[in-house]
N, C-alpha and C positions, 0 to 999 in steps of 0.2 A: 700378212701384216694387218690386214683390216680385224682379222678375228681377233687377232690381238687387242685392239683397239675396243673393238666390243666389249668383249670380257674385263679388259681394264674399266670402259666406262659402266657396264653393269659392276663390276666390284663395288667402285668406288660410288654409285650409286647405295650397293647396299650397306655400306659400310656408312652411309651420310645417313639414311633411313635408320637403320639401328643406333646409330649415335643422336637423332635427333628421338628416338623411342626411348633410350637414356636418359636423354636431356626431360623430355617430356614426364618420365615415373618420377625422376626427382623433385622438378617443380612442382610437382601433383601433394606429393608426399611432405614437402617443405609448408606449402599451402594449406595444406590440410592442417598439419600442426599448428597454425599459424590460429584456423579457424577455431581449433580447438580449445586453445588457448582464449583466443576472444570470446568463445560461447560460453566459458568457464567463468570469466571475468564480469562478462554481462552478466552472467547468473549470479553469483557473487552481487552485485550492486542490488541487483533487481532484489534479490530475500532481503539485502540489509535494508535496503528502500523500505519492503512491507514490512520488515520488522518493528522500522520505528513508528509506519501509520500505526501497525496494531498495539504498541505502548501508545500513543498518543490516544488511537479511540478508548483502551481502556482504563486511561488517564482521563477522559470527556465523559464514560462512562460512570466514573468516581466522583465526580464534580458534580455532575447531573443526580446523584443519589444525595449527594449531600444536599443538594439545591432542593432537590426534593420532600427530604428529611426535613427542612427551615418551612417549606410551603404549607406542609402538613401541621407544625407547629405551632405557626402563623395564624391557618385556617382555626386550628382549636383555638388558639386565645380569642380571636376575633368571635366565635360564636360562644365562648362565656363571657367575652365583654356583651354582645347582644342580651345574653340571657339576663346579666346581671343591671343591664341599662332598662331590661323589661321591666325587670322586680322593683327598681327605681322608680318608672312608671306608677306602678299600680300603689307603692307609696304615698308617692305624691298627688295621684287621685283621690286618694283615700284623705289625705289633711287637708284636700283642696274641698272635697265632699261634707267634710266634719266642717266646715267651715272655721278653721281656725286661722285661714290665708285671707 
């Protein structure tokens, strides 16, 4: 009877070992999918994320050209108002020299 005993409690040992090596591939593989799933999701976010920095920078990039475009502008009138305040100058040295001032 003892052999009996044995063999029942080896069986049922292995019988609890392969049920929990069961139990174990399934959680493994449910997990897995699970993770799958979330790294797919994160990635997902993360491109739309950069996506919209990189419309945004090339949106800052378009602003700054135009900002640029107005500075350049700007720079020219400012140095033909200089040119044109010089010629004034020498105008007016010139009536101030004739002495007619």
């Amino acid at each position: 009877m003892e052999v009996g005993i044995g063999v029942l409690t080896t069986c049922i040992g292995l019988l609890c070992t392969v049920a929990g090596l069961v139990i174990v591939f399934f959680t493994f593989r449910r997990n897995r999918d699970k993770d799958v799933k979330s790294d797919a999701t994160e990635s997902a976010i993360i491109r739309t994320k950069l996506d919209n920095i990189g419309q945004s920078v090339d949106s800052i990039r378009i602003d700054f050209k135009a900002s640029d475009q107005r500075w350049t502008a700007l720079s020219e009138r400012v140095i033909r108002n200089e040119e044109s305040v010089k010629q004034a100058h020498k105008r007016i040295d010139k009536i101030e020299n004739k002495g007619e001032f």
